[in-house]
N, C-alpha and C positions, 0 to 999 in steps of 0.2 A: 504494500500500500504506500503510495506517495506522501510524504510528510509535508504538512500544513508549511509555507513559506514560515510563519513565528517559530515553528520547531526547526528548521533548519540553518533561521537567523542563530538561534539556540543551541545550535550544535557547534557554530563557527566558535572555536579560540582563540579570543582577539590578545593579541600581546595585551601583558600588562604593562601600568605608567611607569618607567624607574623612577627610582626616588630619585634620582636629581639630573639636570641639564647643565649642558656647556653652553653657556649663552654667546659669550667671547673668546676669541682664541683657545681653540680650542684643544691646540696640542698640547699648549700652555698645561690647562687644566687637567688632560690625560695625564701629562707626566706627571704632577702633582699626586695625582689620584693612585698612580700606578706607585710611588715613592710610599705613599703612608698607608696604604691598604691595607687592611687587619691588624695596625697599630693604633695602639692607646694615647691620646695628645693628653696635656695638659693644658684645660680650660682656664683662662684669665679674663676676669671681668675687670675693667678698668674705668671708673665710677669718677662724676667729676659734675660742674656745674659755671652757667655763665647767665649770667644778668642778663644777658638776653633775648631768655627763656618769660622773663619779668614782662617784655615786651607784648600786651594783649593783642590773640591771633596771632602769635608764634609758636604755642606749642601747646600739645594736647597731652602732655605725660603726666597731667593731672588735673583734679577738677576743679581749682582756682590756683592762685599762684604761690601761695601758702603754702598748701599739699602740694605745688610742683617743688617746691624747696626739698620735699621730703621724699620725692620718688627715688633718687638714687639710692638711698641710704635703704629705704625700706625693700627695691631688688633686690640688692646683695643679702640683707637678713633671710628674705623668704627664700633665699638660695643656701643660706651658710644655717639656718638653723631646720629641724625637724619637723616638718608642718606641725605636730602636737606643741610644738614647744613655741613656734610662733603666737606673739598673740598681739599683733597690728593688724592692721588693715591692707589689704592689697591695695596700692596705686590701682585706680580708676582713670578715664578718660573723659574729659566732659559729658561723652555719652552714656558712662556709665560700664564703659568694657574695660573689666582687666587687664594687668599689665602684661606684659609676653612674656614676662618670667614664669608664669606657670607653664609654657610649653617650654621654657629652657631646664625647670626643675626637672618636668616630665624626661626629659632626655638625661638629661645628668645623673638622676636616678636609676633610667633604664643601664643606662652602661657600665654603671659606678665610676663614675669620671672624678679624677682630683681637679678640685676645684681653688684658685687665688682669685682674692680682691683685693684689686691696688684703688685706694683713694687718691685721683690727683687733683682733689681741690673741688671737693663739694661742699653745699651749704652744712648738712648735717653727716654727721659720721653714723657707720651702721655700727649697731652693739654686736657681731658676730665677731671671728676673727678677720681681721684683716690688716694689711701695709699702708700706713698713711703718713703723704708723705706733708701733710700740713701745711698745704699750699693754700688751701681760700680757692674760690671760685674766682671764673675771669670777669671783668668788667664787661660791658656792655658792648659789642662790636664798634657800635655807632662813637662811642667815644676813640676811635683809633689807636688804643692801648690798652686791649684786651689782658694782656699779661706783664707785660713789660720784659724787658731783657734780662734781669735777676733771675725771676721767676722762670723763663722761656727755658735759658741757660739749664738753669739744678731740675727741670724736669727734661729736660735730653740727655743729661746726663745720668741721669737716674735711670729711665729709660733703656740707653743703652747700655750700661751695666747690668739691668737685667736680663737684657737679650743676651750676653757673654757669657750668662753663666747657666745659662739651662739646658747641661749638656746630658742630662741624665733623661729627657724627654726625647722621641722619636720627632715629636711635631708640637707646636702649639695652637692654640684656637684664642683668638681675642676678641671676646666682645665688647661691647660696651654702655652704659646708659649714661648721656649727657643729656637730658631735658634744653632743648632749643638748638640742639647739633645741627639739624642739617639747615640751619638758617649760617649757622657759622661753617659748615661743608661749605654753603653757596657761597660766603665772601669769600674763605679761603682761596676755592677754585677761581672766580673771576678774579680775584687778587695776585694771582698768579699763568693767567691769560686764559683761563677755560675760561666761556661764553656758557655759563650752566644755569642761567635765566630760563626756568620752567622746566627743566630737565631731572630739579632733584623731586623727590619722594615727600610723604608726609605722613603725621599718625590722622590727619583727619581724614574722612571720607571720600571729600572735595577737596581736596588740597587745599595747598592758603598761600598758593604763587603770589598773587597779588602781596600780602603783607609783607612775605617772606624777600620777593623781590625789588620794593621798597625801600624797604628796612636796608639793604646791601647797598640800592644804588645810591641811597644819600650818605652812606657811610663814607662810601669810596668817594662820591664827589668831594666830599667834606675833605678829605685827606688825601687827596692826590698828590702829594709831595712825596708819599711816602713810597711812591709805587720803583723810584729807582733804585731804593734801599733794598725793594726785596727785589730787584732784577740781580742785584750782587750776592743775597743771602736770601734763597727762598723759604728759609727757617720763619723769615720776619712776617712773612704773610700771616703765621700762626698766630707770631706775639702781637700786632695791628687788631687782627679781625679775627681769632679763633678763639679755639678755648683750649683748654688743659690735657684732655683727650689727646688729642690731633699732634701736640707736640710728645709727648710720653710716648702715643705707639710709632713714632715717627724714629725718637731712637731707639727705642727696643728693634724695629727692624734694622736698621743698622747692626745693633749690637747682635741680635741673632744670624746677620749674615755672614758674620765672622768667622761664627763656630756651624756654618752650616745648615743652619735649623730650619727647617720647614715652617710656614709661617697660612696660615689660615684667617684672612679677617673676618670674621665673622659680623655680616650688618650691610645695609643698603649705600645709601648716599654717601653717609657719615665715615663709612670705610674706606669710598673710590676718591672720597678728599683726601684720605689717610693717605691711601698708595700712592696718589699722586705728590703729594706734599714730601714723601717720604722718596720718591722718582727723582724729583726734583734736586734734593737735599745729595742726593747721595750723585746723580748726573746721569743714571742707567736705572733701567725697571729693576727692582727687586729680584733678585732671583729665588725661585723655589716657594713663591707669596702668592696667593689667589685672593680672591674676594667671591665671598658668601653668603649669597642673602634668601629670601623667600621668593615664592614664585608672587606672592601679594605686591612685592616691590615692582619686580620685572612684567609683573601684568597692569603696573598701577597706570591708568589711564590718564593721568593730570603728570605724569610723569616719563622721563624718555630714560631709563636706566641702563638700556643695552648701547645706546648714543651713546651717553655720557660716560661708558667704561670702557666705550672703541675710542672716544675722544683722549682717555685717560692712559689707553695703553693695558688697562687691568683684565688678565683673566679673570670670568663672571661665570661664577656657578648657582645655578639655582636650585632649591628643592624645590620638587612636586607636590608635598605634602600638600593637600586640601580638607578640608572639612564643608566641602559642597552638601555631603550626607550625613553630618553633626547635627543631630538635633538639640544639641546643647546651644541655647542664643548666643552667648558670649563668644563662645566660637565660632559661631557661623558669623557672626559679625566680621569677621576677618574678610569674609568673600565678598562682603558688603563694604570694603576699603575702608576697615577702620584697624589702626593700630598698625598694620602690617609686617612688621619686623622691631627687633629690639634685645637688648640681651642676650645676643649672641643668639638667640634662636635659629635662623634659618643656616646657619653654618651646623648649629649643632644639630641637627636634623640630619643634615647632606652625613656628619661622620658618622650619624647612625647607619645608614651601610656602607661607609668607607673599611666601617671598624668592625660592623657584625652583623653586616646584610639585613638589616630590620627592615622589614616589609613595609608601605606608606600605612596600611591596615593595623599593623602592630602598633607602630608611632603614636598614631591618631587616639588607638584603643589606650594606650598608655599616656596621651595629654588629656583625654577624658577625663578620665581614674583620677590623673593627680588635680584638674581643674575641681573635680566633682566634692573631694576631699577637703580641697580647701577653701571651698564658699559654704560649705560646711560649719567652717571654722569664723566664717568672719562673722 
């Protein structure tokens, strides 16, 4: 008997999604991928903060600017202590969605990943453990001396003393949560001749080009004197217009290309300012460096993120993971362009099958479980 066309749709074995794509250079990426496969990295979240984030319609990493003070601090906690033993509140989004750290817990869990947080200068410090290097948040972009040269200096050097010494890891993973980052990605980049006006990412749904690109252009017109300083030291574009982040893993890669180390950015926009700022500095692409992010970023429609990391020069890996079929809200809100990437999430996904073939099925079922758990608790 002939099978009904739906039984024979039904019978077809369509590949399944892998968990991650090469978005950019792609041999780049293979090698990378083919170098730390079935090895263990060591996760570093690198926690920091910049006035701003202060600036209303800059940034959604919490639900007034208060509680943005407090989002970095409070990641790293809900990463470094035991759901039971936390007992703050998750960073919210004005609309009420979760921070990404529950799907970076989710992962760090699944894998048993060693996990550091280095403080380079947040509002508040997290009570877990962690390295702080007691720097204060950066000023305001728009005032043109975000960090100043003191400050710029003892955090690259910090930085790259710790890339020299982590010779005991196969690979590292660095995420990061700076509240108001990729507004300071966008100066860094145009301060350094990327044209990245509507190109970066955002935690809102709709993006927030408009403030974001703004906020940049009156900075730089304000300060145009400055811009030959950093044609001699493109370090300076950080200390000018960025924040704390962008210099610290700027010389951690330095300092980890020394000793070889494989280098994983884990994070959207925030990160391809990173490589680039870090390209620049050193005068050749990174070697053995990729960049990491969600397919949320790479799909974000108010945003051009495969442009901007062919502009940048950066291998772009993306996960697949989705929660198209979560019926859990907070998560499906992610498909609805909110939050997108953060805390190293979407890096830390891609090495869940670099390191142990985890299915996108598994991921998903295990960011549930630990979402589910800890709204539980709040």
């Amino acid at each position: 008997m002939f099978k009904t066309l739906i039984e024979q749709v039904k019978d077809i074995n369509y590949p399944k999604l892998k968990p991650f794509s090469f978005i950019t250079k792609g041999r780049e990426c293979q090698n990378f991928a083919n170098k730390v496969k079935g090895t263990k990295p060591l996760f570093i979240l690198v926690i920091g903060s910049t006035e701003t984030a202060l600036i209303p319609g800059i940034s959604a990493a919490g639900q007034n600017t208060e509680q943005l003070k407090l989002t970095p601090a409070l990641d790293a906690d809900f990463l470094l202590f035991k759901k039971e033993e936390f007992k703050k509140k998750i960073p919210v989004s004005p609309n009420g969605i979760p921070s990404p750290a529950i799907l970076s817990k989710a992962i760090i869990e699944l894998l048993e990943l060693d996990i550091s947080v280095i403080d380079v200068g947040a509002f508040v410090k997290p009570q877990g453990k962690h390295i702080s290097l007691n720097m204060g948040p950066a000023k305001c972009l728009t005032t043109g001396n975000a960090l100043g040269p003191i400050k710029t200096s003892f955090l690259f050097q910090k930085g790259e003393k710790l890339g020299n010494s982590l010779t005991e890891h196969p690979y590292i993973v660095i995420g990061e949560c700076v509240p108001g980052g990729t507004t300071t990605a966008l100066s860094v980049l145009c301060s350094l001749g990327i044209n990245a006006f509507d190109l970066v990412s955002s935690s809102f749904p709709e993006g927030n080009n408009f403030w974001k690109n703004q906020t940049v252009k009156d900075a730089l017109l304000a300060n145009g004197d400055l811009f030959s300083t950093i044609n001699k030291n493109p370090l300076k574009a950080a200390e000018y217009f960025g924040d704390p982040m962008q210099v610290f893993v700027s010389g951690l890669i330095k300092g980890a290309m020394k000793i070889h180390l494989p280098i994983m950015l884990a994070g959207g926009s925030q990160m391809l300012a990173v490589y680039y700022l870090a390209k620049k500095i050193l005068e050749h692409d990174p070697h053995d460096t990729v960049v990491a992010t969600t397919s949320w970023i790479t799909n974000d429609k108010n945003a051009k993120t495969k442009r901007l990391a062919e502009m940048v020069g950066a291998p772009l890996i993306s996960s697949n993971v989705h929660f198209k079929d979560s019926k859990i809200e907070g998560l499906y809100a992610y498909e609805q362009g909110h939050i997108k990437e953060g805390i190293g999430a979407g890096g830390l996904m891609v090495i869940s099958d670099l390191y142990k073939d985890i299915s996108i099925e598994n991921i998903v079922s295990q960011i549930e479980k630990v979402y589910t758990a800890a709204m539980a608790l709040q």
